[in-house]
Jmol script that loads the backbone (N, CA, C; Angstrom):
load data "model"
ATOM      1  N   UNK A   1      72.976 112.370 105.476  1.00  0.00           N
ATOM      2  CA  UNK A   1      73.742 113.508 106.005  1.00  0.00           C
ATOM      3  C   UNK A   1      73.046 114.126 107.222  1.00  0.00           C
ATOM      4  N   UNK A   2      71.343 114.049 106.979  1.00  0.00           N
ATOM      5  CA  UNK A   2      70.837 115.405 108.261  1.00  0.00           C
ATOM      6  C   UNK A   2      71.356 114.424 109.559  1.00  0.00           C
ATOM      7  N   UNK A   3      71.546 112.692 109.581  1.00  0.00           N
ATOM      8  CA  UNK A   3      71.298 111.758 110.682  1.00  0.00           C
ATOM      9  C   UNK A   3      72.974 112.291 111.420  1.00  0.00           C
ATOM     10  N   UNK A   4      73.876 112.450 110.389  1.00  0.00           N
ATOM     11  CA  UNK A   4      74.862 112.499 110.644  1.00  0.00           C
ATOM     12  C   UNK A   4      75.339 114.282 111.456  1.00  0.00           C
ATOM     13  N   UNK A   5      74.454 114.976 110.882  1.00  0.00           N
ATOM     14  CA  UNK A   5      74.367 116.356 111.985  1.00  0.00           C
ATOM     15  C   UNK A   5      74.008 116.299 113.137  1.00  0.00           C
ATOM     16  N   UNK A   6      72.627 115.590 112.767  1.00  0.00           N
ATOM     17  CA  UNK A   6      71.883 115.525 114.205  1.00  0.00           C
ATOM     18  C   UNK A   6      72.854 115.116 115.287  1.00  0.00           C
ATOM     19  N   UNK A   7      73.870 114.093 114.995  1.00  0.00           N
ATOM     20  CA  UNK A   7      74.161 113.275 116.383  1.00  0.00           C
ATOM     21  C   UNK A   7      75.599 114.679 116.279  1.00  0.00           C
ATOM     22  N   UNK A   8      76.011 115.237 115.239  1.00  0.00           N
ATOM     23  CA  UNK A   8      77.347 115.887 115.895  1.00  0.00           C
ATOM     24  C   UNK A   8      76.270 117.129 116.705  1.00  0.00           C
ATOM     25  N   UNK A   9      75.343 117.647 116.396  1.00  0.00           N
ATOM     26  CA  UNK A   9      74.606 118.343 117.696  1.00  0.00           C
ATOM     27  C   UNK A   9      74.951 117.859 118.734  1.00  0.00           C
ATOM     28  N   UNK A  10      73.438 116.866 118.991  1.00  0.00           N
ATOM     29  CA  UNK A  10      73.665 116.072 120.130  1.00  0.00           C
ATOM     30  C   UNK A  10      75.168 115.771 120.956  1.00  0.00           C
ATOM     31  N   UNK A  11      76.268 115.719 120.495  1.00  0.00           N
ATOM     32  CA  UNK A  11      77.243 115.367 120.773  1.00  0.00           C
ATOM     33  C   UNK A  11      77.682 116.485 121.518  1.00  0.00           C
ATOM     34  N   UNK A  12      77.460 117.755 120.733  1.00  0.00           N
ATOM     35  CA  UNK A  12      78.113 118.795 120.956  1.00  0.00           C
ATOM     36  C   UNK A  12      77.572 119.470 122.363  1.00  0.00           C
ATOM     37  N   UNK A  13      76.075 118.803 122.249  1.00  0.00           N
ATOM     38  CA  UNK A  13      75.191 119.153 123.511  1.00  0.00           C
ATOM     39  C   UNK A  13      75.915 118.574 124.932  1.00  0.00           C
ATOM     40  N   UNK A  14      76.122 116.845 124.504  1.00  0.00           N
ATOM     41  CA  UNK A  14      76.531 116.500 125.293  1.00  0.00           C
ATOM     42  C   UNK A  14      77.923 116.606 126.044  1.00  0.00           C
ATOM     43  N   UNK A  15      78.671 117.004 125.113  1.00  0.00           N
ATOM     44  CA  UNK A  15      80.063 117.848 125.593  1.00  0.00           C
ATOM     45  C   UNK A  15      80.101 118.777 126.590  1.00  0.00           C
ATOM     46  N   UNK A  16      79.033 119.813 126.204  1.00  0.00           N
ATOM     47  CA  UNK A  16      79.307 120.946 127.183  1.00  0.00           C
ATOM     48  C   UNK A  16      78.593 120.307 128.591  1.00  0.00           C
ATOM     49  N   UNK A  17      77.775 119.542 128.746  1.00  0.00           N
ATOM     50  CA  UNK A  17      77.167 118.414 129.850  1.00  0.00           C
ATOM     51  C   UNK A  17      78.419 117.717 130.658  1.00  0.00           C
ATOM     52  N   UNK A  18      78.987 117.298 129.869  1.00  0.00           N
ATOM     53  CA  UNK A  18      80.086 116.018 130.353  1.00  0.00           C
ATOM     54  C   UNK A  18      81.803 116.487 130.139  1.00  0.00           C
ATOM     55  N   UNK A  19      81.943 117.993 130.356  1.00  0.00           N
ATOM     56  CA  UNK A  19      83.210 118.176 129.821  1.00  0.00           C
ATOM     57  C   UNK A  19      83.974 117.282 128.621  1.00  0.00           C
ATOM     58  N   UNK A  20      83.284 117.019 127.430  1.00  0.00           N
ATOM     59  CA  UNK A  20      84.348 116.211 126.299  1.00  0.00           C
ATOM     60  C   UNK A  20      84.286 114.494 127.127  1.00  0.00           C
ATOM     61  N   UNK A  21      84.047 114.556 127.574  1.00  0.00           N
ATOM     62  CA  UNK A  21      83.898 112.478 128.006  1.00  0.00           C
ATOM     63  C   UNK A  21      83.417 112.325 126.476  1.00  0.00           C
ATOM     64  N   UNK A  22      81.749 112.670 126.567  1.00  0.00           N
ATOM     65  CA  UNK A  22      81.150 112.016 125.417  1.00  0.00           C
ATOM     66  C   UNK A  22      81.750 112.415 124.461  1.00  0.00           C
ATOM     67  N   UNK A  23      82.078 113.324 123.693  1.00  0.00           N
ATOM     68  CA  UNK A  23      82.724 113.892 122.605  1.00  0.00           C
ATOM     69  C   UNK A  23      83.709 112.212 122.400  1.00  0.00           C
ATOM     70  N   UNK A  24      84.663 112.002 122.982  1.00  0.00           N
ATOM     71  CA  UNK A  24      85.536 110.947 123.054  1.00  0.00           C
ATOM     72  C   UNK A  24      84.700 109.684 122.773  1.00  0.00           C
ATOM     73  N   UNK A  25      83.842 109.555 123.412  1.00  0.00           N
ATOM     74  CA  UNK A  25      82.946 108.232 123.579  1.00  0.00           C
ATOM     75  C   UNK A  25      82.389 108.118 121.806  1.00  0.00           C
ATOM     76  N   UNK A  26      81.833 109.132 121.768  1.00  0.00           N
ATOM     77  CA  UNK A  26      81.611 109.386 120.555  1.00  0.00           C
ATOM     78  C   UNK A  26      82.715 109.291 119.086  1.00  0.00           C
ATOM     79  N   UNK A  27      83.867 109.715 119.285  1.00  0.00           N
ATOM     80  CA  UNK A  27      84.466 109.943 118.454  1.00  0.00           C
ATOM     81  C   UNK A  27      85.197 108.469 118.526  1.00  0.00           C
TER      82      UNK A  27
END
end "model"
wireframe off; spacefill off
backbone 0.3
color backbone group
């Protein structure tokens, strides 16, 4: 579970970085 937070962080980090690209890339 914590591996699976960590990356929706990260993700979330990278969202506000990349307007939602990564969010998508990700999802």
């Amino acid at each position: 579970m914590s591996i699976i937070v960590n990356g929706l962080a990260w993700g979330l980090r990278s969202c506000q970085s990349k307007l939602f690209q990564s969010c998508q890339d990700i999802a």
